[in-house]
C-alpha positions as a Markdown table, in Angstrom:
| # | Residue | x | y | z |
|---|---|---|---|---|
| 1 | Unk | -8.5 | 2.7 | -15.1 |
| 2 | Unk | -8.4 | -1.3 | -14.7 |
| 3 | Unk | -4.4 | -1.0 | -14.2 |
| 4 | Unk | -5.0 | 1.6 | -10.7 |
| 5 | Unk | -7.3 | -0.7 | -9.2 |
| 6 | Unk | -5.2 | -3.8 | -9.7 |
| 7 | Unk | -2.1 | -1.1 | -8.3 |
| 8 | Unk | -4.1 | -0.3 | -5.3 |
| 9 | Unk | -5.0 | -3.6 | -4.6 |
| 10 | Unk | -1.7 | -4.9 | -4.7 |
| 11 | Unk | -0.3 | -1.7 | -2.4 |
| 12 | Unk | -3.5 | -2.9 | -0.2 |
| 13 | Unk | -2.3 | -6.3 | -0.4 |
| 14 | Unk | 1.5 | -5.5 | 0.5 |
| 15 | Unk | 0.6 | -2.5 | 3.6 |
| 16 | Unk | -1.3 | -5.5 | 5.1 |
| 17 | Unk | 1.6 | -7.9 | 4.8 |
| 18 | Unk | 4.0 | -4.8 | 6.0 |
| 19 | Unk | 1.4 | -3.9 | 9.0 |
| 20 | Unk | 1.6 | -7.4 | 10.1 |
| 21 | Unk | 5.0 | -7.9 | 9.9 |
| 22 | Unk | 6.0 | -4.7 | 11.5 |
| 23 | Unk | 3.3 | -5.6 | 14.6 |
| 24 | Unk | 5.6 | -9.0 | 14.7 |
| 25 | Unk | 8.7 | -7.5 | 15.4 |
| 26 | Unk | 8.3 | -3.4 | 17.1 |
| 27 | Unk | 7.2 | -4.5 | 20.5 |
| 28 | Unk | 4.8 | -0.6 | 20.3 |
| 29 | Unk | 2.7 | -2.0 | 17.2 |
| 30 | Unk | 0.0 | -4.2 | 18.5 |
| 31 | Unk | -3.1 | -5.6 | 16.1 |
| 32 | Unk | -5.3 | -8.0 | 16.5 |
| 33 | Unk | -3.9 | -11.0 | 14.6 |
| 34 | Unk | -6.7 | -12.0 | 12.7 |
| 35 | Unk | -6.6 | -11.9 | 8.8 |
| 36 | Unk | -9.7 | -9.3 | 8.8 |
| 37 | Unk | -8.4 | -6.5 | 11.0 |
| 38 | Unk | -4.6 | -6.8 | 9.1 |
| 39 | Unk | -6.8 | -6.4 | 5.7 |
| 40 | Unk | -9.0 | -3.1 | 7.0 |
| 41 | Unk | -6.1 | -1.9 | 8.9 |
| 42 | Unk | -3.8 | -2.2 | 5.8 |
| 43 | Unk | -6.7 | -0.5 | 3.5 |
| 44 | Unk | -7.0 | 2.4 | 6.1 |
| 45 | Unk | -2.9 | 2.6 | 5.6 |
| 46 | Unk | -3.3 | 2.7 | 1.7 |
| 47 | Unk | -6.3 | 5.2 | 1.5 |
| 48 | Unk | -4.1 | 7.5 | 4.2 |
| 49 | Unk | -0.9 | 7.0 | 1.9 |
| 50 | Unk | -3.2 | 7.4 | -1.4 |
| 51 | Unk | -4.7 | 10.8 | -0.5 |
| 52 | Unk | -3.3 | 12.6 | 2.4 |
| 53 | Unk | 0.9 | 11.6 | 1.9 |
| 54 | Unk | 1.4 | 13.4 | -1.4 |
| 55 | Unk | 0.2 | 16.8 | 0.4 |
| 56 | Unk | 2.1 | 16.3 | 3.0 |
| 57 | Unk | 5.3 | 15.6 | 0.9 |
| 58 | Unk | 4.9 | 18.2 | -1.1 |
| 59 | Unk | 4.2 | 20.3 | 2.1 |
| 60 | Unk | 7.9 | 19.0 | 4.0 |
| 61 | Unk | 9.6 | 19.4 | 0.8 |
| 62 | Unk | 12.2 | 21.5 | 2.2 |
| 63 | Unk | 12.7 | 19.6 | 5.3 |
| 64 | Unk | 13.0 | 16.1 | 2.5 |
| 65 | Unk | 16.0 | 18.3 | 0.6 |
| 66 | Unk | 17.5 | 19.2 | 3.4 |
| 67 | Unk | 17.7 | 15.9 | 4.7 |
| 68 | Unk | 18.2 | 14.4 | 1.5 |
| 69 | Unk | 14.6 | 12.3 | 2.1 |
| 70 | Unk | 15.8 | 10.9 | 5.3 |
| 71 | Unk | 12.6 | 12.6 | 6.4 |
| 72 | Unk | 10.8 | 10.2 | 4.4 |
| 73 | Unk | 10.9 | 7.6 | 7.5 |
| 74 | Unk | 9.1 | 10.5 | 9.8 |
| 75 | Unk | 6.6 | 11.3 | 7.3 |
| 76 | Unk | 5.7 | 7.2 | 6.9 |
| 77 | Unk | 5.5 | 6.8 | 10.3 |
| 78 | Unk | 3.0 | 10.1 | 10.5 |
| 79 | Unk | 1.0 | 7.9 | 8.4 |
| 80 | Unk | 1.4 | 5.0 | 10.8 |
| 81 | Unk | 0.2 | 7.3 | 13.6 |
| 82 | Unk | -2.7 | 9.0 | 11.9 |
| 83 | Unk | -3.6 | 5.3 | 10.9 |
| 84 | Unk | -3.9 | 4.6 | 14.9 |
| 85 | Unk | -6.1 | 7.8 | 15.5 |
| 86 | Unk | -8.3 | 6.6 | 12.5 |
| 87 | Unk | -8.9 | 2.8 | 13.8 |
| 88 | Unk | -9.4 | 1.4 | 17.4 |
| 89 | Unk | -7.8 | -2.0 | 15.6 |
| 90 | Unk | -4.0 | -0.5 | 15.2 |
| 91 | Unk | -2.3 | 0.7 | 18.0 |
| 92 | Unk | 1.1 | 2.5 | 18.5 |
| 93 | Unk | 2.5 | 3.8 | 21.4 |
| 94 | Unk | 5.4 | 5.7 | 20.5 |
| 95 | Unk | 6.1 | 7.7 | 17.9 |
| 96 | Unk | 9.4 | 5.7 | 17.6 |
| 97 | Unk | 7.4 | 2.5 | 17.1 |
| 98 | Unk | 5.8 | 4.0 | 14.8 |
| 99 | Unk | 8.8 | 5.2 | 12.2 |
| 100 | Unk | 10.6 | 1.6 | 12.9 |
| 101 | Unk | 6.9 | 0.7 | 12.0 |
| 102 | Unk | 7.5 | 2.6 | 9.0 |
| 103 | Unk | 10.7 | 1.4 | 7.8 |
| 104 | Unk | 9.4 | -2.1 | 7.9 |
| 105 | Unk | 6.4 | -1.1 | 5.8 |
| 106 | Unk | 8.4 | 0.5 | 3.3 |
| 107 | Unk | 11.2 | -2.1 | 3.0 |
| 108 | Unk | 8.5 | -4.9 | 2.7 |
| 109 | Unk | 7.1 | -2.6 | 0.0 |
| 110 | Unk | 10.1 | -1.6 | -1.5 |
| 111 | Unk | 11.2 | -5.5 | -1.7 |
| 112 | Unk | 7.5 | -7.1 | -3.1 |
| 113 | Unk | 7.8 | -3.9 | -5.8 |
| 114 | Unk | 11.3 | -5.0 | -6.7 |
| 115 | Unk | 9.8 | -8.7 | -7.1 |
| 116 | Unk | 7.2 | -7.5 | -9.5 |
| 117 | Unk | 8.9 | -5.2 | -11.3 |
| 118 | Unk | 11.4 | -7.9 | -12.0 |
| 119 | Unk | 8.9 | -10.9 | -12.7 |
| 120 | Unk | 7.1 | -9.0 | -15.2 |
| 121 | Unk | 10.4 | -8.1 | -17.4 |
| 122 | Unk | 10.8 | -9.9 | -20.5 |
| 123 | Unk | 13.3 | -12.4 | -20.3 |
| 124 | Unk | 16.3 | -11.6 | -22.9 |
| 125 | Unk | 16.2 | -14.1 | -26.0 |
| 126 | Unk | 18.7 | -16.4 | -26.7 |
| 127 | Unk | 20.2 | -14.4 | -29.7 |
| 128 | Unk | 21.1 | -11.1 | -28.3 |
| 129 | Unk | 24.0 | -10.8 | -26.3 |
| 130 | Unk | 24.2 | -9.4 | -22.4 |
């Protein structure tokens, strides 16, 4: 149980960081700047991706096959949008904002889950061979 909290915590951690980045760069992403709003915007991202994006993945699964998950970038930036209905803090204008909003969210999270995974591999020991 110890190991899902520090999971969620870090996916809470790393939404925030995407959120921000993402309200940097799509000029339809706007949040107040301050650390606070980022943090309970991001939380309000991973509770929505926690709960209601499994459903609706396994609900779109044709649509994910027949697009060979290229659907995947609508469905995260559905969860962007719901995300804006949710909080007065976040707001997106388009639903195009939204799925570039998206793709920065899931490349920052793909890239900080590459990091860890790769920082918390063993190093190989001097006496096997590569």
């Amino acid at each position: 149980m110890k190991y899902a909290h520090q999971r969620f915590i870090v996916r809470w951690a790393v939404n925030s960081l995407g959120l921000w980045i993402a309200s940097r760069l799509v000029a339809g992403i706007v949040i107040d700047q301050q650390l606070k709003t980022i943090l309970w915007v991001g939380l309000l991202l991973s509770v929505i991706n926690s709960i209601l994006k499994p459903i609706i993945i396994i609900l779109s699964l044709p649509a994910l096959v027949f697009t060979l998950g290229i659907f995947m970038l609508i469905i995260n930036g559905f969860m962007l949008l719901i995300v804006d209905k949710i909080s007065s803090r976040l707001t997106v204008t388009t639903f195009g904002a939204a799925v570039i909003g998206g793709i920065i969210i899931g490349l920052v999270n793909y890239l900080v889950s590459t990091i860890i995974d790769q920082s918390t591999q063993p190093l190989p020991s001097k006496g096997s061979k590569s």
